[in-house]
C-alpha positions in Angstrom: 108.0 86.4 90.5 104.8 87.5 90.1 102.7 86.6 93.1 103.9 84.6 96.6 100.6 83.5 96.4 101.8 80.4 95.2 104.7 79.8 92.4 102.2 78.0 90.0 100.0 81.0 89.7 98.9 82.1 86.3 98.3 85.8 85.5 98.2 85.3 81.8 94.7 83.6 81.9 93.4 86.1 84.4 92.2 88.6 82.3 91.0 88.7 78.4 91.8 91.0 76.4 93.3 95.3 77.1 89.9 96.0 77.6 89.4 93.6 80.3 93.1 94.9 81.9 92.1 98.5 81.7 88.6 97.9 83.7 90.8 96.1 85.9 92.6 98.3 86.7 89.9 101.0 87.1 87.9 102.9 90.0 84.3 103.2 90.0 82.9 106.8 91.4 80.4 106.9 94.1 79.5 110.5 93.5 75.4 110.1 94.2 75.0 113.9 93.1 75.6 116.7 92.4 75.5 117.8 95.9 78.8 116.2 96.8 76.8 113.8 99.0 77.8 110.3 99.3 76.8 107.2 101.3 79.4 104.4 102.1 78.7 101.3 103.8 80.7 98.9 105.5 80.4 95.0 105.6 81.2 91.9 105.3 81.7 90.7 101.2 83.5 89.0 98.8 86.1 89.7 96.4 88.1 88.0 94.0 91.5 89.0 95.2 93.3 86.0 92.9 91.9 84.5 89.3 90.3 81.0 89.0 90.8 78.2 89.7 90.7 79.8 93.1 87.2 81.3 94.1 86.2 85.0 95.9 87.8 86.0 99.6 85.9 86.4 102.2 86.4 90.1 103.2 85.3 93.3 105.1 84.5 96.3 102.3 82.9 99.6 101.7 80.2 99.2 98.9 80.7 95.4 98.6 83.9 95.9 96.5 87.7 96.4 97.3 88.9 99.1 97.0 85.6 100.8 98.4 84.1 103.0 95.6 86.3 106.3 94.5 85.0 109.3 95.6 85.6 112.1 93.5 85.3 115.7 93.6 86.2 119.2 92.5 88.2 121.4 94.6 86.1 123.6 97.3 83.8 121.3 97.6 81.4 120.4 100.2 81.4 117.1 101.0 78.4 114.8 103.1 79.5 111.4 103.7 76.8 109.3 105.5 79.1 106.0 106.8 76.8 103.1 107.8 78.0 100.4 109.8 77.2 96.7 109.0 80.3 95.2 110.6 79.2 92.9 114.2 81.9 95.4 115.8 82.7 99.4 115.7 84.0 101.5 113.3 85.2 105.1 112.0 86.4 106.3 109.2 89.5 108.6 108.4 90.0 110.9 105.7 93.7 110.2 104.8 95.2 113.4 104.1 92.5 115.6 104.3 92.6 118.8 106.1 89.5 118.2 107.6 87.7 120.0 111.0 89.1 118.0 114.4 85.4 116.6 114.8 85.3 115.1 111.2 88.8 112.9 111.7 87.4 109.9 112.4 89.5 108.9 115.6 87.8 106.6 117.8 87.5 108.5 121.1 89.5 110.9 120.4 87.7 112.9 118.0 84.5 111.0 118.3 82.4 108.1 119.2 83.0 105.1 117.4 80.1 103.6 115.3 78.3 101.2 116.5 77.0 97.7 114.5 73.8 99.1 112.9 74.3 102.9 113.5 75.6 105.4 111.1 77.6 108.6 111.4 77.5 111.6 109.0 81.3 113.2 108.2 81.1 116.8 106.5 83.7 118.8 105.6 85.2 121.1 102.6 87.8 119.5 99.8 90.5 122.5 100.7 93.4 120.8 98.9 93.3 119.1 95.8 95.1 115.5 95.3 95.3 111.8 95.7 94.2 111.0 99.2 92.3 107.9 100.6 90.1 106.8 103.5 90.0 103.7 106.1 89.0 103.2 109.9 90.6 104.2 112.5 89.4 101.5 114.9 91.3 98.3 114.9 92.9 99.4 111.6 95.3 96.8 111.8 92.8 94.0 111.3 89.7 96.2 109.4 91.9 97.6 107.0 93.9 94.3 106.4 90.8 93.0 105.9 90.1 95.6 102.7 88.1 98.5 104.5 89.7 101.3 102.1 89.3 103.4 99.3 90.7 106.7 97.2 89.5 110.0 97.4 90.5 112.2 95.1 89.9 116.1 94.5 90.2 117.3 91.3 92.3 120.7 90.2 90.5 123.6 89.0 92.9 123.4 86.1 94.6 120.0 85.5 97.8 119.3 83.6 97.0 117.8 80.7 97.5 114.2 79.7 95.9 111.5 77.4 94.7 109.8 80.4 94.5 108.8 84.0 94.6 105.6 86.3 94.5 105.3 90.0 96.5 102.3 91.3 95.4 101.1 94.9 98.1 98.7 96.2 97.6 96.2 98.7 99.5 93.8 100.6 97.7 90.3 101.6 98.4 87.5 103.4 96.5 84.4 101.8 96.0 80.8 102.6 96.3 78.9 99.9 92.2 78.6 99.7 92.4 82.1 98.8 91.0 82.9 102.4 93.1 85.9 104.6 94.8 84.8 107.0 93.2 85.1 110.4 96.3 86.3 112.4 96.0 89.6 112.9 97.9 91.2 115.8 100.4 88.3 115.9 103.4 89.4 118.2 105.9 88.9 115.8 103.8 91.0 113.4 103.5 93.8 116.0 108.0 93.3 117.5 109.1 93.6 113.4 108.1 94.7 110.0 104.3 94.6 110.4 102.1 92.3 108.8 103.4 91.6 105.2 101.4 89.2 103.3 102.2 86.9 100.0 100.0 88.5 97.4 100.1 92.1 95.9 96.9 93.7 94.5 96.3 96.6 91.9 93.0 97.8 92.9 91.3 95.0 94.6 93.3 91.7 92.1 96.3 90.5 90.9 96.7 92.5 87.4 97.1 91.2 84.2 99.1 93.4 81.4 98.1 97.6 81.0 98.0 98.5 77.7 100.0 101.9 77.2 101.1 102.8 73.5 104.3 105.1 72.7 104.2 108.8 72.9 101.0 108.1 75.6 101.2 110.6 78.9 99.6 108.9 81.9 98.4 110.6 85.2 99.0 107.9 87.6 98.2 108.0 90.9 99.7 105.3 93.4 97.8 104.9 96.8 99.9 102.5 99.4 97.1 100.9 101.3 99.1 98.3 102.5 99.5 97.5 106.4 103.2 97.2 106.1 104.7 97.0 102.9 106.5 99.2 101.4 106.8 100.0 97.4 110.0 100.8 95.4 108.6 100.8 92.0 111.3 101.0 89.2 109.9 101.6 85.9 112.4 99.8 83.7 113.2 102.0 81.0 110.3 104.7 81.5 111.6 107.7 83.6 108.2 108.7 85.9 108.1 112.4 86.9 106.6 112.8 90.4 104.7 115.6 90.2 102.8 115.3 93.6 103.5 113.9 97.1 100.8 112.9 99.5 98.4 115.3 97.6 100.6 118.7 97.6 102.6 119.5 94.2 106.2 119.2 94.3 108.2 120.8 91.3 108.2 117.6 88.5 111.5 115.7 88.9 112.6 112.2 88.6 113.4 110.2 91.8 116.7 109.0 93.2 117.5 106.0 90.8 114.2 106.1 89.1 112.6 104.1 92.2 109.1 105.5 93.8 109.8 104.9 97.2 106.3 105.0 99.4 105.7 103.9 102.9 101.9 102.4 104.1 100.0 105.6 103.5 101.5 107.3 101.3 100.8 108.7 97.7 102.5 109.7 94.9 101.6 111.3 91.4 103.3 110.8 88.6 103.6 111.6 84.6 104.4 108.5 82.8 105.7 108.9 79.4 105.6 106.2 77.2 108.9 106.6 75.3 109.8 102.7 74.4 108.5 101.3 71.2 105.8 99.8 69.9 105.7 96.1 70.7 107.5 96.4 74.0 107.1 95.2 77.0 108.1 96.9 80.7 107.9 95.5 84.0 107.1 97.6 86.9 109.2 95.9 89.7 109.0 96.4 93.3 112.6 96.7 94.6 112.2 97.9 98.1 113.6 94.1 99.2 116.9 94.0 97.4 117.4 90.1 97.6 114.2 89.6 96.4 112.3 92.1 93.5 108.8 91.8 92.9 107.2 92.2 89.3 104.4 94.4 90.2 102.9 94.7 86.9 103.6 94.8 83.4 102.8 97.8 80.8 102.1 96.2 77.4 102.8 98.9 74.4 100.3 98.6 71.4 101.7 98.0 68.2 100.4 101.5 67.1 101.6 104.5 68.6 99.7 107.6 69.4 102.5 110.0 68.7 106.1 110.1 67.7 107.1 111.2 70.8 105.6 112.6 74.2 104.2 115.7 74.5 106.1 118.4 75.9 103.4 120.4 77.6 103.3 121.6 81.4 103.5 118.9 84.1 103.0 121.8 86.9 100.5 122.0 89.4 99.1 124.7 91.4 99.9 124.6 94.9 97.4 124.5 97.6 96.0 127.2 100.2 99.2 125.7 102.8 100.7 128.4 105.3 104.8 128.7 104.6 106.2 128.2 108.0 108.5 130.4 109.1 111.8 128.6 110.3 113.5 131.6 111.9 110.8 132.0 113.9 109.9 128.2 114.7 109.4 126.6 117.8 111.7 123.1 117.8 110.4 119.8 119.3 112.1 116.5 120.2 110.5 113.6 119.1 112.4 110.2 119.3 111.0 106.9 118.1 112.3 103.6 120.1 111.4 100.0 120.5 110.4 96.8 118.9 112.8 94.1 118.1 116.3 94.9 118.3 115.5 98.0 119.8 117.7 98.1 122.5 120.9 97.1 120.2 120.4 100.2 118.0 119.7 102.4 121.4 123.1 101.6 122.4 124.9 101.8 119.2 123.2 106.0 119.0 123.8 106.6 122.2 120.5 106.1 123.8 121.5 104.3 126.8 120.0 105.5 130.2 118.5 108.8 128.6 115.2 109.6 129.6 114.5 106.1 130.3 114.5 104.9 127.2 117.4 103.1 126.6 116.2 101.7 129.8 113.8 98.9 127.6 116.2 96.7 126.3 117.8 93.4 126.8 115.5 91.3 129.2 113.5 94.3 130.2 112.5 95.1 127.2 111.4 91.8 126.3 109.3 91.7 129.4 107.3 95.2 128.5 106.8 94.1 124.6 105.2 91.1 126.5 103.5 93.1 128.4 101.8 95.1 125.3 104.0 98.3 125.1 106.7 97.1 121.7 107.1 100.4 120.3 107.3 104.2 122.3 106.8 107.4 121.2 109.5 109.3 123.6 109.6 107.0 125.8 105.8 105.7 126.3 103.9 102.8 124.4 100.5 104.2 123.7 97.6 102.2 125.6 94.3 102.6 125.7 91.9 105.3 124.0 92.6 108.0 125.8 95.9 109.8 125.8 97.5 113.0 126.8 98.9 114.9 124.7 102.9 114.4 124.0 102.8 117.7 122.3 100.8 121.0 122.9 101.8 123.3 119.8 100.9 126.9 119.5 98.0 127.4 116.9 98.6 129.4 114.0 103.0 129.5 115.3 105.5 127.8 113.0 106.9 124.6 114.4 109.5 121.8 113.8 109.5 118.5 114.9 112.7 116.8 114.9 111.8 113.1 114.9 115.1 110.1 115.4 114.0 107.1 114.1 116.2 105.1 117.1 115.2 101.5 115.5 115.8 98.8 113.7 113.1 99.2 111.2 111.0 101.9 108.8 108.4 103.9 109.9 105.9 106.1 108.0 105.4 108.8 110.2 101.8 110.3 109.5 100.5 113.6 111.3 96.7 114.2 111.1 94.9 117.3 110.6 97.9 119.2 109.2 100.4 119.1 105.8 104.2 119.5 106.9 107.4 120.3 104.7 110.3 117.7 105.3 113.1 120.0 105.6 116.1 117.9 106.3 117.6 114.2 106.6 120.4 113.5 108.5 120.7 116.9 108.4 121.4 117.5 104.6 118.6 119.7 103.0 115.9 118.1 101.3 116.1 119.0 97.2 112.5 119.8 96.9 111.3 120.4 101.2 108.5 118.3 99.7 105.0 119.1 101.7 103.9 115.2 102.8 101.7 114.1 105.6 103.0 111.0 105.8 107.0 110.4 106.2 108.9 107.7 105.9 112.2 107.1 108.4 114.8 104.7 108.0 116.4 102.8 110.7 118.5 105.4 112.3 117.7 108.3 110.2 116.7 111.8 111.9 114.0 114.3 109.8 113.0 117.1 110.4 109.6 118.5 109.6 108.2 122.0 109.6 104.6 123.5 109.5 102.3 126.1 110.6 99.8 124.5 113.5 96.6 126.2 112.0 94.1 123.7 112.5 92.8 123.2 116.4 92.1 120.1 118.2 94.2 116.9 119.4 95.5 115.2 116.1 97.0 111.7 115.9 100.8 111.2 115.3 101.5 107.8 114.5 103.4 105.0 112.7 101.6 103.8 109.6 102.8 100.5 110.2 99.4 99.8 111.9 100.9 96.7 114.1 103.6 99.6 115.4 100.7 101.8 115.5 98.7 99.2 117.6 101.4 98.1 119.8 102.3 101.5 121.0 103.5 103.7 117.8 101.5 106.7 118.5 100.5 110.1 120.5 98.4 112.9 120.5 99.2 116.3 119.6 97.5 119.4 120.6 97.1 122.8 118.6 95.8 125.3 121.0 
């Protein structure tokens, strides 16, 4: 199936021609100059999300266009990004990712006022890393991001690998009517109890994609940004064996994933060299197997009837690493964190052993029913985040190694994103991660336990949340402090 739009869609008739497929599946810079200073505005617009015979989407966007325009930029640099506000209700904007001063994180009330309709804010901050990151709001992201407020950011290495060329894939998950319109239930409760808010149509970059022309021997950068509210990607490749070469920005060493699946969570990014090593002629769908009983073809690579070379190249897929403190894990301070709630909650509490500790396997049964009712679905060691204003779960030592053992005691994934900071994932179930893979955003399975590890060297109260952003809004969150 291509789309759950509706069965009867057609995809061939979409788009003309490779040419048209490649521009499709391009992002536009919105570098204004050379000064790194850019201007992004968000509004209302329209987008064609789906080809004729249905017409544009009504939808909420950053330069009239979804994704909002890419902003690109070297390494070290100094970036200016005036935000204006033409939505009829307030707004930030978050730099997914990005290492960024506590002032510039685009948290409403937390690390600053929100925008109002008709005002603007100015972010500023340095590009310390290099890699695939992306921005959004931070206010009411469940319904302003669903609505297409997003876009990629990426900084650019001193000294790329080399490859014959480079695409950025946005993904998105929307749910459509079938007059192309999104649906208008945001922050429904079974939405916020489950899964999140999965939709019926999958995007590359703002519309359904036609074919990508590829030809053998060809080695593609490609850089996958999950903007999704909820869904999450396993993208199998077919017969092409992608080498992820980068995880939520930071290099890992190359390797191949875990039965050639890229596994990513809302949030999270992954870069990859793709050789082409089928033959001309060929064709290879990119299928989305996260849900087993029902695969999803993303995409398909069309390979041109003339090669570019024999076979791939064989030079270096290694990147440099960034400026990241190594914490020290002999010397770490260990944290409890312990994620509870939602639907079914209380039957996997009981099943780990959560019953009547802390009072958390307290909200169960009845009771817990009554609280989700009540707004609190999801806790964060034992409290549902309400309001704008929390205390801190957490106070970390600044510039002290730390580990944050986090239970997933639910029935469902959660992406676990930390702002402000870059963290090594260290261990599942207590088995050693392979490649202790620097992330900001991790994903948890239903009962799974992961531990992370970092160096708390950037001051201020951060976020800690669920990227699910209807576990985030129902309670899926806390503050942590670095003082």
């Amino acid at each position: 199936m291509r789309s759950k739009f509706t069965p009867a869609l057609s995809r061939r008739g979409f788009l003309v021609g490779s040419a048209a497929a490649g521009a499709a599946l391009s992002l536009h810079p919105a570098r204004a100059d050379s000064l790194d200073a850019f201007t992004l505005r968000a509004a209302p617009g329209r987008a064609r999300l789906v080809p004729e015979p249905w017409g544009a989407s009504d939808v909420w966007c950053y330069g009239g266009a979804v994704p909002g325009p890419e902003i690109r930029v070297r390494q070290g640099a100094r970036l200016r990004i005036e935000v204006e506000n033409a939505l009829a209700e307030e707004t930030t904007v978050h730099w997914h990712g990005l290492r960024v001063p506590n002032g510039m994180d685009g948290v409403p009330h937390l690390t600053q006022a929100p925008i109002a309709p008709g005002e603007a804010f100015a972010y500023a901050f340095d590009a310390v890393d290099a890699g695939t990151f992306w921005y959004h709001p931070h206010q009411r992201s469940f319904e302003q991001v669903g609505r297409g407020l997003y876009g990629a950011l990426i900084v650019e290495e001193e000294t790329p690998p080399r490859a014959d060329r480079e695409l950025a894939w946005v993904l998105d998950d929307w749910r459509l009517t079938q007059d192309a319109a999104i649906a208008a239930d945001f922050g429904g409760f079974h939405d916020m109890s489950h899964a999140g808010r999965l939709g019926n149509t999958v995007t590359i970059n703002g519309r359904i994609p036609d074919a990508v022309p590829v030809r053998t021997g060809e080695r593609i950068r490609l850089r996958l940004i999950n903007a999704a509210n909820a869904r999450i990607f396993a993208l199998d490749f077919g017969d092409l064996a992608p080498q992820v070469i980068a995880l939520d920005g930071q290099p890992v060493t190359p390797h191949a994933t875990p039965g050639g699946r890229v596994v990513l969570g809302p949030a999270m990014r992954a870069d990859l060299m793709l050789d082409v090593t089928v033959g001309p002629g060929e064709t290879i769908s990119v299928i989305d197997r996260f849900f087993a009983q029902d695969p999803y073809a993303l995409v398909d690579l069309a390979v041109a009837e003339t090669p570019l070379r024999d076979a791939p190249p064989d030079w270096s897929m290694a990147l440099a690493p960034n400026p990241l403190s190594e914490p020290d894990l002999a010397r770490a301070r260990r944290h409890e964190v312990t994620f509870t709630g939602g639907m079914m909650g209380g039957m996997v509490e009981r099943q780990m052993g959560l019953s009547g500790g802390s009072g958390i396997g307290g909200m169960m049964g009845g009771g817990m029913m009554n609280r989700m009712h009540d707004g609190g679905i999801w806790f964060v060691n034992g409290v549902a985040a309400e309001g704008h204003i929390l205390d801190p779960m957490l106070t970390l030592a600044r510039d002290a190694s730390h580990v944050i053992a986090m239970t997933n005691a639910t029935a469902f994934h959660h992406p676990i994103h930390l702002h402000g900071h870059s963290f090594r994932v260290i261990s599942r179930n207590g088995t050693p991660t392979p490649h202790r893979e620097w992330q900001d955003t991790v994903l948890m399975a239903p009962r799974e336990r992961v531990e992370i590890a970092f160096v708390a060297d950037n001051p201020g109260d951060w976020m800690f949340h669920c990227h699910i952003l209807e576990h985030q809004a129902s309670g899926m969150m806390g503050v942590i402090r670095v003082a």
